[in-house]
N, C-alpha and C positions, 0 to 999 in steps of 0.2 A: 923187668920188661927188656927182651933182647933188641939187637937192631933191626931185625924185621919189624919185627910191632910198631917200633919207631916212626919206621918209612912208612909203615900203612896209617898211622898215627898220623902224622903230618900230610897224606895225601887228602886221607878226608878231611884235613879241614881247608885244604885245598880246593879239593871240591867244593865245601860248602860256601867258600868266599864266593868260588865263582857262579855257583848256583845264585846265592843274594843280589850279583852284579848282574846275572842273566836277569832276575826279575826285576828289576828297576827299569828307570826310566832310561835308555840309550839306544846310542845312533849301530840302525843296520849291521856296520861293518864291523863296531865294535861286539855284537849280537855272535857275529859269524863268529870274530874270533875266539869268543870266553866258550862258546858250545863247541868249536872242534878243540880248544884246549881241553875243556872238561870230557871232552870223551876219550881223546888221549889219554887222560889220566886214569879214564876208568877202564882203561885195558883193551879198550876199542882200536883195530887194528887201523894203521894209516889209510889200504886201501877203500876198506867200510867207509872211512870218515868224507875221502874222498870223495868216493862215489856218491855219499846222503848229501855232502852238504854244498858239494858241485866244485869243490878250492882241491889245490895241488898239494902233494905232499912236502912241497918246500912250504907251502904258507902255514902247516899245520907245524912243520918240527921248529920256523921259525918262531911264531910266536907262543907255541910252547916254550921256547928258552928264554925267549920274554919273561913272559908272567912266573917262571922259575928262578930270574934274576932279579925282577922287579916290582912281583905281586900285581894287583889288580891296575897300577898303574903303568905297569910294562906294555899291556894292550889297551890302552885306552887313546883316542885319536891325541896326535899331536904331543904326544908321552916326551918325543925328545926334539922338542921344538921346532919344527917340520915346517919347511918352508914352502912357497907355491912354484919356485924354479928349477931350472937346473943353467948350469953356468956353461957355457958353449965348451967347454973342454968335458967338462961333466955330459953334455949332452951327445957330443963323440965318443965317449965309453958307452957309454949305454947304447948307442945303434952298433957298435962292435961286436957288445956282448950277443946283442940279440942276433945278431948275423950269422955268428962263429954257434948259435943252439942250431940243436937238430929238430924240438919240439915247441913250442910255443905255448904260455894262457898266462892270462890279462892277472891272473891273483899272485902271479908268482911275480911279476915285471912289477905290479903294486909294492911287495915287498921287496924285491929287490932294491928298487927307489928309496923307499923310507929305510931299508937298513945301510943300503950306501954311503946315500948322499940325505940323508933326512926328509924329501921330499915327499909330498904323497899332496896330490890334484883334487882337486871336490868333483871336479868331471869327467866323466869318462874318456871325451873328446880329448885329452889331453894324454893318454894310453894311448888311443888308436893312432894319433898324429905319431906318436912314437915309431910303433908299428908300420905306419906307410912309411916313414924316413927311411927306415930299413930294409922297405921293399917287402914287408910282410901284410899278406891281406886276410880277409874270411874269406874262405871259400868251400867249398861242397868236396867232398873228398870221393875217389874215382877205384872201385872195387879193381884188385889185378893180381892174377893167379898167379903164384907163387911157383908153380909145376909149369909156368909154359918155357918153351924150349925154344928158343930163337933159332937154332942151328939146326934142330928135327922138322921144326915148321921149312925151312928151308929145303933140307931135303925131298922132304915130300912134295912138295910145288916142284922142283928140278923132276923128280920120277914124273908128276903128271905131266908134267910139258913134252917129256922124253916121249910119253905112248902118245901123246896126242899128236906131235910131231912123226913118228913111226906111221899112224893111219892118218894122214892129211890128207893123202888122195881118197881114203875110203867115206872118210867126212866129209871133202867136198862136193865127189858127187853122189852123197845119198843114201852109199850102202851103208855104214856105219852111222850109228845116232848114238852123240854124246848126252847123255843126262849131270844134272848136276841137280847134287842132293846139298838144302840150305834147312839147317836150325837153329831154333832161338829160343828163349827162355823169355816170358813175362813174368819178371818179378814188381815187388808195391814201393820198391826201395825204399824200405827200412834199411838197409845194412850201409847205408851211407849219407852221411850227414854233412856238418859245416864247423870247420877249424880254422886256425890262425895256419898259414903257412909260406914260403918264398913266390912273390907274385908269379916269376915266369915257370916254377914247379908245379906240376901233376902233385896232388897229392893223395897217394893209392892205398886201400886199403885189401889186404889179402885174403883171400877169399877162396877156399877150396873145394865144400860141401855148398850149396844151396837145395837146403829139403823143399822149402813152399816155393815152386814153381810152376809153371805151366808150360809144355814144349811144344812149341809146332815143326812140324816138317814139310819140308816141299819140296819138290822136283821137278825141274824143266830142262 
């Protein structure tokens, strides 16, 4: 038997431990983590895992190195004796770290804690307080086209003011009628939802194509 067969050797029974640990009796979190390990292992890409089972790619390659250092007890809650605090200089790293990211989610900041500083909360509320220290909130994220031209929109507003400025006396008294043509788009917003992100930031998502729309036009 070469060393491939080996490693395929030893993943299945890898798999199967954690298959037996999925079927038993355990708590939620430790649920999440034996299934995005076990599908790790069965070849399943990070962002698949991602997307089915809603956790970050840091939660999936950490506690995959878990349960490859330490077997079914590596993910199991309180594996390395995990306390309910963090210690006021502890608690200054972590609104740093979180400060100095450019993305934010609650499964990654989970495992950051407990791989830290050993900690890990039984309630949520204990994240989110996190999160506000930092100045990071939920909020609706705001579509913004990636093609707009600050400097061209600009232009263009200068040239109309130019002509309109040019026929002032023909506008004012009558000979000349400005129209101004207004469109919009009714969309169902779908294409924007709610993330963790810096309270006083926008935060935009880019958006170039919209197919399901409806356009109206008007002119006055």
């Amino acid at each position: 038997m070469n060393n491939l067969q080996l490693q395929e050797k030893d993943i299945e029974k890898e798999i199967a431990q954690l298959e037996d640990f999925i079927k038993s009796d355990i708590d939620a979190r430790e649920l999440k983590r034996a299934i995005a390990v076990r599908m790790a292992l069965s070849g399943n890409i990070y962002h698949e895992i991602s997307k089915i089972l809603g956790v970050s790619k840091f939660f999936i390659g950490y506690w995959k190195k878990q349960f490859k250092t330490k077997g079914i007890a590596g993910i199991k809650l309180g594996h390395k004796g995990s306390k309910g605090y963090l210690t006021a200089r502890q608690n200054t790293e972590v609104i740093e770290w979180l400060k100095n990211k450019e993305y934010w989610n609650l499964d990654e900041l989970v495992t950051y804690l407990a791989q830290e500083f050993g900690v890990m909360y039984k309630s949520k509320q204990s994240y989110y307080e996190l999160f506000d220290r930092a100045k990071i909130s939920w909020k609706k994220t705001q579509k913004a086209n990636p093609k707009f031209d600050k400097e061209l929109v600009k232009k263009k507003t200068e040239e109309i003011n130019d002509i309109l400025f040019k026929n002032k006396a023909g506008i004012e008294s009558g000979e000349i009628i400005v129209l101004f043509l207004d469109e919009c788009h009714l969309l169902h917003g779908d294409l924007t939802g709610y993330v963790w992100g810096q309270s006083k930031i926008r935060i935009e998502v880019p958006i170039t194509n919209e197919k399901d729309r409806q356009t109206y036009v008007s002119a006055q």
